[in-house]
N, CA, C and O atoms as a GROMACS GRO file, in nm:
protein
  368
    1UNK      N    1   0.082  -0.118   0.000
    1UNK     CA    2   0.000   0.000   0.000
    1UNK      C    3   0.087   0.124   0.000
    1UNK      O    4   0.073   0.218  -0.078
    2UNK      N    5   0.189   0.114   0.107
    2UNK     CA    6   0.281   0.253   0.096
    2UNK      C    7   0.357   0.238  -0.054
    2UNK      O    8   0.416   0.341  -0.088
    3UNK      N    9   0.365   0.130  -0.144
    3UNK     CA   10   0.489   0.172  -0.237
    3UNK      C   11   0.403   0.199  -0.345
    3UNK      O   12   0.455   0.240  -0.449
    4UNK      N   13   0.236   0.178  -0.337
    4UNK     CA   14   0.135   0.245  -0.446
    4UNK      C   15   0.155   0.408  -0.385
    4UNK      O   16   0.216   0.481  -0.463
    5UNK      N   17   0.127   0.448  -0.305
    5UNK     CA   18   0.175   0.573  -0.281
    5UNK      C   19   0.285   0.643  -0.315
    5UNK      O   20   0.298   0.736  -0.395
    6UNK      N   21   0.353   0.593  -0.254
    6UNK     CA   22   0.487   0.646  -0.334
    6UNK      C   23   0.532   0.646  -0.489
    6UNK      O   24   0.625   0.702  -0.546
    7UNK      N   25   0.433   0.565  -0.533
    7UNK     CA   26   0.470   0.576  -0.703
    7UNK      C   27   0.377   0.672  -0.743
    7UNK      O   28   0.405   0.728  -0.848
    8UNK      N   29   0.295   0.699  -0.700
    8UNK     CA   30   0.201   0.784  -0.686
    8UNK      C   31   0.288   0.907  -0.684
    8UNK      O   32   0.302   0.973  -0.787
    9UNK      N   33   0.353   0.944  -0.563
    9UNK     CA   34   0.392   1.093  -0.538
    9UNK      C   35   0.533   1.100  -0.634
    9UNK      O   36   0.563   1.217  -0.659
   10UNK      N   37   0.620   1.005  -0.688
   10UNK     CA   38   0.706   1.023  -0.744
   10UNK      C   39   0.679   1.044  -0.927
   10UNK      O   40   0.735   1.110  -1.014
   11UNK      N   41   0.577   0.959  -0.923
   11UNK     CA   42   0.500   1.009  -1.056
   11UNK      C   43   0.455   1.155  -1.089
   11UNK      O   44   0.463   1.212  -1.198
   12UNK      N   45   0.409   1.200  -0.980
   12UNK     CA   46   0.347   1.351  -0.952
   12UNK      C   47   0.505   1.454  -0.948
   12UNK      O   48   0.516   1.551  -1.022
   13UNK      N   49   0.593   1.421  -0.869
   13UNK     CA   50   0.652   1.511  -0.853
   13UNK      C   51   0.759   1.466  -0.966
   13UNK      O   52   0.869   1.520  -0.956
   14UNK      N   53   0.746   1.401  -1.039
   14UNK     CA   54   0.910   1.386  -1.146
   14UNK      C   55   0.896   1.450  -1.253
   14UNK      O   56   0.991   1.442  -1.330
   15UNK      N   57   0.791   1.524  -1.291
   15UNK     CA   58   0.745   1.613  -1.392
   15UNK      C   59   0.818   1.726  -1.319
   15UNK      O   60   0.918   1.769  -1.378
   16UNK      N   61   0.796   1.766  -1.235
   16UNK     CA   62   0.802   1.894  -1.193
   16UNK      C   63   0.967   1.933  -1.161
   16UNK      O   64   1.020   2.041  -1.187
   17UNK      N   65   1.030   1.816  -1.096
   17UNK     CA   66   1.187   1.793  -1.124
   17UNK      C   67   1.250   1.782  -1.214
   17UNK      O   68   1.359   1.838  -1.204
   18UNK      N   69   1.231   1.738  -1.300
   18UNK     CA   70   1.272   1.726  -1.442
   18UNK      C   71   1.210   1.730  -1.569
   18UNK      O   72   1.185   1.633  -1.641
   19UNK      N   73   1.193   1.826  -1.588
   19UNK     CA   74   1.079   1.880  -1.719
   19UNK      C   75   1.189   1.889  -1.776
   19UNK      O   76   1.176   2.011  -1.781
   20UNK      N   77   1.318   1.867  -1.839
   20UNK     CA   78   1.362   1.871  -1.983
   20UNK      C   79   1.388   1.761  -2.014
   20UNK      O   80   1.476   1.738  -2.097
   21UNK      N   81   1.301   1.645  -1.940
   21UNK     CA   82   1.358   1.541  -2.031
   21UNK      C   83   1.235   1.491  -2.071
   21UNK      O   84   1.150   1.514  -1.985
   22UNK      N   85   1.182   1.419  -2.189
   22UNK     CA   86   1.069   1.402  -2.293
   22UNK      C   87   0.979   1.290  -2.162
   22UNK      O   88   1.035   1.235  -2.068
   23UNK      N   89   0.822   1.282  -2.197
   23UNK     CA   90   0.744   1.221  -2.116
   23UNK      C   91   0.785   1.091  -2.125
   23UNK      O   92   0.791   1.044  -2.011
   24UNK      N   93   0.804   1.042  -2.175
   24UNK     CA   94   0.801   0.887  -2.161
   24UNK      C   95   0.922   0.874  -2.122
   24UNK      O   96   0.929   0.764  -2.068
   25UNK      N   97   1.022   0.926  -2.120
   25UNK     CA   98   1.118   0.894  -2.046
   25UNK      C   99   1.089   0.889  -1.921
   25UNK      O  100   1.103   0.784  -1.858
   26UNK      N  101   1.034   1.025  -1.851
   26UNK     CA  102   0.959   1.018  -1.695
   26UNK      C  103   0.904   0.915  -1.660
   26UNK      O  104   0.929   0.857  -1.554
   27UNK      N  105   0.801   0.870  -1.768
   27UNK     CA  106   0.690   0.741  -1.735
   27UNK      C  107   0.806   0.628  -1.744
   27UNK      O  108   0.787   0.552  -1.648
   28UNK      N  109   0.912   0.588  -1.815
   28UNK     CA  110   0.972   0.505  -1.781
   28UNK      C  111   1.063   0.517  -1.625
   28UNK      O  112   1.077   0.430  -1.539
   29UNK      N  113   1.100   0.612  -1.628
   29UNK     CA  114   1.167   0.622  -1.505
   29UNK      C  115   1.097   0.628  -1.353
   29UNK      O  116   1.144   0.607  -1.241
   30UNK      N  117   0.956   0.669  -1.404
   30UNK     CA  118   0.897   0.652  -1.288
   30UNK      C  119   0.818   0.465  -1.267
   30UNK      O  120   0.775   0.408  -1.167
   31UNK      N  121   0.828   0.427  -1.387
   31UNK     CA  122   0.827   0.292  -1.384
   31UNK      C  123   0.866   0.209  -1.306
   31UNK      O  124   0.814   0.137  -1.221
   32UNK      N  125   1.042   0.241  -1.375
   32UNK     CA  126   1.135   0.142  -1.290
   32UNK      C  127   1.162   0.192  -1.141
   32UNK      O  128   1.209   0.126  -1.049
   33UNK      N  129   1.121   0.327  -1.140
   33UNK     CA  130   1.160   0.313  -0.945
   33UNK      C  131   1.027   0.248  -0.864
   33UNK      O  132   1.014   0.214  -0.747
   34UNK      N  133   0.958   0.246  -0.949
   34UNK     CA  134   0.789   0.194  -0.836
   34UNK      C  135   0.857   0.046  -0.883
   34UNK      O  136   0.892  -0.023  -0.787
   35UNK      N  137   0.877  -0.001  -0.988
   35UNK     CA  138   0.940  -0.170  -0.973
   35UNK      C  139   1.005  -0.186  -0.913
   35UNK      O  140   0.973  -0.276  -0.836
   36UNK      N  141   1.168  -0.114  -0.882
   36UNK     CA  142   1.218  -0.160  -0.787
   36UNK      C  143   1.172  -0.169  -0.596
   36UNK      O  144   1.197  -0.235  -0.495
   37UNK      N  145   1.099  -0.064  -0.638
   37UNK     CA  146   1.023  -0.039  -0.477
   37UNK      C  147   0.966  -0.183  -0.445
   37UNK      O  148   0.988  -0.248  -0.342
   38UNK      N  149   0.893  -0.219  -0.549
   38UNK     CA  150   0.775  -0.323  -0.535
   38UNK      C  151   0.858  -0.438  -0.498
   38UNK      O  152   0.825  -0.502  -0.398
   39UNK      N  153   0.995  -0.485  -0.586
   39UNK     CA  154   1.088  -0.592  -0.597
   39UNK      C  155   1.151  -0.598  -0.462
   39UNK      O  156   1.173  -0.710  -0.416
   40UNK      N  157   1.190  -0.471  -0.380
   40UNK     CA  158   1.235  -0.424  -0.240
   40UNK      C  159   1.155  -0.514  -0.136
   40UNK      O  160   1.207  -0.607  -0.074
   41UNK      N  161   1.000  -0.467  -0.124
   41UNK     CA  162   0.921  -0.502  -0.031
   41UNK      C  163   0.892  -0.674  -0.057
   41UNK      O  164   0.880  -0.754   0.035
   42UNK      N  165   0.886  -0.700  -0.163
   42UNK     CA  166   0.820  -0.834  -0.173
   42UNK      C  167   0.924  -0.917  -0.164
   42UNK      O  168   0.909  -1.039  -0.158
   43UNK      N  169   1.026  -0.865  -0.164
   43UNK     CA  170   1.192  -0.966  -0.114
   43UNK      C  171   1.207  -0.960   0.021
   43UNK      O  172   1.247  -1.063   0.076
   44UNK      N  173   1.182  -0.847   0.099
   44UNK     CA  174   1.161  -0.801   0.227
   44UNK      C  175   1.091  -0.871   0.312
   44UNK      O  176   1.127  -0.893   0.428
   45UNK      N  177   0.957  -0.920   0.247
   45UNK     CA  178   0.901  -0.972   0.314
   45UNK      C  179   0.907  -1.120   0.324
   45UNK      O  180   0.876  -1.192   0.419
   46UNK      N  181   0.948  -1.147   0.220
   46UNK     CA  182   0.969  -1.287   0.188
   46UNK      C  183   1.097  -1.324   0.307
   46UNK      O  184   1.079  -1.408   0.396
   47UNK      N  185   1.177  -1.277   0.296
   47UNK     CA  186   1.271  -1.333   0.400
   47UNK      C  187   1.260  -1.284   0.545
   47UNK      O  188   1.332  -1.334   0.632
   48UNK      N  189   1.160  -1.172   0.578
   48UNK     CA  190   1.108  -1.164   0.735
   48UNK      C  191   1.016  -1.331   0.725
   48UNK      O  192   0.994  -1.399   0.826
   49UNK      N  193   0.983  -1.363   0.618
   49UNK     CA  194   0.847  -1.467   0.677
   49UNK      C  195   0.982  -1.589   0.690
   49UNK      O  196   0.936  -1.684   0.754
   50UNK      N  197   1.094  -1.609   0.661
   50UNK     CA  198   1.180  -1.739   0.632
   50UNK      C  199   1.221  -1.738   0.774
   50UNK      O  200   1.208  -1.826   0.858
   51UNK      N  201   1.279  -1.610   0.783
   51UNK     CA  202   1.377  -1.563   0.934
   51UNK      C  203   1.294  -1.583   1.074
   51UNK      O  204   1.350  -1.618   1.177
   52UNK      N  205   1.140  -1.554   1.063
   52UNK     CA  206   1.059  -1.552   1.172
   52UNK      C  207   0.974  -1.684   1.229
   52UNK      O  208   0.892  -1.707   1.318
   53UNK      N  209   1.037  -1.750   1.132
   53UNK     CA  210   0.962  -1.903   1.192
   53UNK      C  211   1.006  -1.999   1.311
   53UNK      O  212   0.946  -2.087   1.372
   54UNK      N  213   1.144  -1.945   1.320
   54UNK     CA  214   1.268  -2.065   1.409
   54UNK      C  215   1.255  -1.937   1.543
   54UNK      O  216   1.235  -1.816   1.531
   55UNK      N  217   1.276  -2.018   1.662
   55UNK     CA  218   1.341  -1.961   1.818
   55UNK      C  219   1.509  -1.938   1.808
   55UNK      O  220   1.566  -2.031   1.750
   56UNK      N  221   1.559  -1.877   1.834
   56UNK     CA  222   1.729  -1.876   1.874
   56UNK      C  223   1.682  -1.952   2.024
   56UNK      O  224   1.569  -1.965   2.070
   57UNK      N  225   1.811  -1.996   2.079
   57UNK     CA  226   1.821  -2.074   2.170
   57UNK      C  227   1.799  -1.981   2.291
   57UNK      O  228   1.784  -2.031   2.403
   58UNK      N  229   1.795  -1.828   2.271
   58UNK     CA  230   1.792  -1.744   2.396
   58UNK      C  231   1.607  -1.693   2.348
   58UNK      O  232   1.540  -1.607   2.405
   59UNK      N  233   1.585  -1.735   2.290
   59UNK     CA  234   1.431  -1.688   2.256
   59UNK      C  235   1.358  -1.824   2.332
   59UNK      O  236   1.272  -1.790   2.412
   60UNK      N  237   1.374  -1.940   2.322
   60UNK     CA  238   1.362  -2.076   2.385
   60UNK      C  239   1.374  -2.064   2.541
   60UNK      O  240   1.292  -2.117   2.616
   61UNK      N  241   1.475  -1.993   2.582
   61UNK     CA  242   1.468  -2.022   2.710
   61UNK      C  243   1.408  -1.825   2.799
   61UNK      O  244   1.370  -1.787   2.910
   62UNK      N  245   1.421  -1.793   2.731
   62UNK     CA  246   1.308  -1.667   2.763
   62UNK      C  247   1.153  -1.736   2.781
   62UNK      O  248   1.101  -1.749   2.892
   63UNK      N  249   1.075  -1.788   2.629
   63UNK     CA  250   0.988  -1.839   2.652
   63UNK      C  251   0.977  -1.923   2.765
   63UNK      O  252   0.878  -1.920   2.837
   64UNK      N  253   1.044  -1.977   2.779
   64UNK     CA  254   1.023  -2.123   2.923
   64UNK      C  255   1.019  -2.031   3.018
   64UNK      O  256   0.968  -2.091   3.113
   65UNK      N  257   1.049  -1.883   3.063
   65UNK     CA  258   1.024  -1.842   3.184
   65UNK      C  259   0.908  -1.738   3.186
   65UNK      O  260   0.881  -1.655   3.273
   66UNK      N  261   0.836  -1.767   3.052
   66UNK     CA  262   0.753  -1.649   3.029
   66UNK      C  263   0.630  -1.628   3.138
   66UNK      O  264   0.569  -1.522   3.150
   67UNK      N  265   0.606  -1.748   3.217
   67UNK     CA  266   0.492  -1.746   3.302
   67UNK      C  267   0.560  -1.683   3.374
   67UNK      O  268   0.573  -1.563   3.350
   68UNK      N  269   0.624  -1.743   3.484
   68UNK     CA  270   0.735  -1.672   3.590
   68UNK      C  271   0.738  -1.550   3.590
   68UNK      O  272   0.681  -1.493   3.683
   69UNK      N  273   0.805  -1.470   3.487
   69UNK     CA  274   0.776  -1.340   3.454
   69UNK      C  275   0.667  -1.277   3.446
   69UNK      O  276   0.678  -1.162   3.488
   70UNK      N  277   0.548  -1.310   3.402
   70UNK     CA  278   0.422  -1.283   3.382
   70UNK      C  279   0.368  -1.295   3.580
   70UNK      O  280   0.334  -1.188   3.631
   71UNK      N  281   0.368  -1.375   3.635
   71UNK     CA  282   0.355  -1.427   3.804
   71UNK      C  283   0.423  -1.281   3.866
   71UNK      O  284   0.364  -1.204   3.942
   72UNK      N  285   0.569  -1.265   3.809
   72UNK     CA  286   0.612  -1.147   3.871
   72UNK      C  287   0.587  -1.029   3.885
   72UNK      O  288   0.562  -0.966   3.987
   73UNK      N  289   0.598  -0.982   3.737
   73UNK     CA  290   0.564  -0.829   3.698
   73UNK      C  291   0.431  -0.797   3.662
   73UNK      O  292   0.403  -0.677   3.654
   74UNK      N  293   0.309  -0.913   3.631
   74UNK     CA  294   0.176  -0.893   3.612
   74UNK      C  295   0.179  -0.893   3.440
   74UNK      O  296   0.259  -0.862   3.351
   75UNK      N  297   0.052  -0.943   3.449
   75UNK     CA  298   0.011  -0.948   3.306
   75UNK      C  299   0.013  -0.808   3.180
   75UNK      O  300   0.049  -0.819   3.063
   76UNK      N  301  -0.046  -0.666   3.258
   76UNK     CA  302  -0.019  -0.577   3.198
   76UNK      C  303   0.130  -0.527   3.173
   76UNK      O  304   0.132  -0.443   3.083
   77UNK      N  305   0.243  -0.551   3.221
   77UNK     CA  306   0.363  -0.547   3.222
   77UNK      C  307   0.397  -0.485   3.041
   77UNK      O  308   0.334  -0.554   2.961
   78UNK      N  309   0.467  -0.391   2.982
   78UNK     CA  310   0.509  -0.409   2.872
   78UNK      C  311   0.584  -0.518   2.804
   78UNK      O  312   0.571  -0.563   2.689
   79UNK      N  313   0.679  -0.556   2.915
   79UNK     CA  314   0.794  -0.609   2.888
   79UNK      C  315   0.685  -0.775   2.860
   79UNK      O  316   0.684  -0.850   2.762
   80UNK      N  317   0.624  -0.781   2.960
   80UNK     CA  318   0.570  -0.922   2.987
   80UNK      C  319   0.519  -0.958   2.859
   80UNK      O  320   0.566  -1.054   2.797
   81UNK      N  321   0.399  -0.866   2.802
   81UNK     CA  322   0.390  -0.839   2.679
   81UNK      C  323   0.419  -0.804   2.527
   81UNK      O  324   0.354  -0.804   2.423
   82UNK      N  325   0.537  -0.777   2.561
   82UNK     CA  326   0.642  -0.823   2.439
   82UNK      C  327   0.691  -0.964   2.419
   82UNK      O  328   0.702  -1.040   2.323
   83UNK      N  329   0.721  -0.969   2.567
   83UNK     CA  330   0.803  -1.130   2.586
   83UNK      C  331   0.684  -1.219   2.482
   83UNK      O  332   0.715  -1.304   2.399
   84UNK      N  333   0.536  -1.173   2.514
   84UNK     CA  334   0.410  -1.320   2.501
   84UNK      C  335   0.410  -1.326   2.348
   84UNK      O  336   0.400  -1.435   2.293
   85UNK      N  337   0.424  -1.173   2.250
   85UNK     CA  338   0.453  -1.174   2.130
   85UNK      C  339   0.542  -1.215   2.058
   85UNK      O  340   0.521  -1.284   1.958
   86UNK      N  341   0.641  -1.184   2.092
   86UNK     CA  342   0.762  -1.270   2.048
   86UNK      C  343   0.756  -1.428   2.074
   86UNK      O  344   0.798  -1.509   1.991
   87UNK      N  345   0.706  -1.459   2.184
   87UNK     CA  346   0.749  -1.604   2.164
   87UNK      C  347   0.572  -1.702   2.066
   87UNK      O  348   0.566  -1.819   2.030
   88UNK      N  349   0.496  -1.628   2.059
   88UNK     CA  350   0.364  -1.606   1.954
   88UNK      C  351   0.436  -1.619   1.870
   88UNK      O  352   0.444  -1.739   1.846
   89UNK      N  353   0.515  -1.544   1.787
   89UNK     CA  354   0.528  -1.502   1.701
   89UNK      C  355   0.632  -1.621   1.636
   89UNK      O  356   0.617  -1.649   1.517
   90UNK      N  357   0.758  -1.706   1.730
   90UNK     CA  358   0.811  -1.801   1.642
   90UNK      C  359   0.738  -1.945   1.704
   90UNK      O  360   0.802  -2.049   1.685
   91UNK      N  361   0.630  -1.954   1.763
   91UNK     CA  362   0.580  -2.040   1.777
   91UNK      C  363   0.577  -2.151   1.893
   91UNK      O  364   0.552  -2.271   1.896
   92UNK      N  365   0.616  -2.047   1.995
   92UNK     CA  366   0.649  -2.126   2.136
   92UNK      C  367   0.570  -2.079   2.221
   92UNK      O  368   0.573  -2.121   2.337
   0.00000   0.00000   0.00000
């Protein structure tokens, strides 16, 4: 959604930056930067989803004390509540 925007505003403003060079050059150039944008995020994300599936061995033993912690500092806790996401999040 943000890199439709941004091709959006770079489309809008590359006229106005560079008016001596012929339109379709713009439209190409504003092409290839919304492609590479697009090629950016969807590689981006692809390897947050590869990287976020596994525990490190200090994420493993955080989780194992996550009650404990939670018993201590209370459920509203920030920290407690980060801890419960993160270990949500690779599946422990």
């Amino acid at each position: 959604m943000a890199s439709v925007a941004m091709c959006l505003a770079i489309a809008a403003a590359v006229p106005a930056t560079a008016q001596d060079l012929p339109t379709d050059q713009l439209e190409r150039h504003a092409d290839t930067v919304c492609q590479g944008n697009l090629v950016r995020q969807t590689v981006g994300r692809e390897a947050y989803a590869r990287s976020s599936g596994r525990a490190t061995p200090a994420q493993a033993r955080a989780c194992a004390k996550k009650g404990e912690l939670r018993a201590q500092y209370g459920a509203d806790n920030p920290k407690v509540q980060r801890l419960y996401n993160l270990c949500r999040s690779v599946g422990l």
